[in-house]
N, C-alpha and C positions, 0 to 999 in steps of 0.2 A: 418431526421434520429435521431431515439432517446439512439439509440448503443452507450453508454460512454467511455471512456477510463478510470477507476480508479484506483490508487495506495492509498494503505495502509501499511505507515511504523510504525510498531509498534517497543517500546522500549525492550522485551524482544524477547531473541532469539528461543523460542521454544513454550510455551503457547500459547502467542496471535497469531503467524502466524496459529498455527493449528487449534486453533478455526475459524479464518475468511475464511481458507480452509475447514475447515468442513462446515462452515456454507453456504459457498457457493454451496456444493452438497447438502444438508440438504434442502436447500430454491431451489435447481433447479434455480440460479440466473445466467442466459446465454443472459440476456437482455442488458449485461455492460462486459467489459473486466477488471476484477479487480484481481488485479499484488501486491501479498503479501508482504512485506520485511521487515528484523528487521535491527533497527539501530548498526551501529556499536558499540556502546555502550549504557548503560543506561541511561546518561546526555540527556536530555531536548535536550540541544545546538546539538549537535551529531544527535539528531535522525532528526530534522530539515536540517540538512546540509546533512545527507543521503536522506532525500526526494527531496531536491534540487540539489541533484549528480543524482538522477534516474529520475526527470526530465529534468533534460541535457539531459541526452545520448538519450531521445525523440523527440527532435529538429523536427525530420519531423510527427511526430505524436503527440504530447504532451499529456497528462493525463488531462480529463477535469477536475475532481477533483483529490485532494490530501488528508490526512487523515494522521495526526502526531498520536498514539496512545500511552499515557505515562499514569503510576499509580504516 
């Protein structure tokens, strides 16, 4: 099965979620389950400890990959 599980936490709250949502209709990408989300804050540390809170709460599913996005 080559169906992924991905999250992408990016650092800002409104830009980069919507690009990687747009770009997912734009690209037709239905090959992967990829799960947007902005870090609670801008700090590096922060956006890391939110990709690691949203892999928790996947315990029975987990994200194959993960994707910190920071400028």
């Amino acid at each position: 099965n080559t169906y992924k599980g991905i999250l992408i936490v990016c650092e800002g709250e409104r830009t980069e979620p919507l690009y990687f949502e747009n770009l997912k209709k734009v690209e037709g990408l239905t090959s992967a389950d990829i799960k947007v989300v902005y870090g609670k804050h801008s700090d590096p540390i922060n956006v890391i400890n939110k990709a690691i809170d949203e892999q928790e709460k996947q315990k029975h599913l987990p994200f194959d990959e993960v994707y910190c996005v920071m400028y």
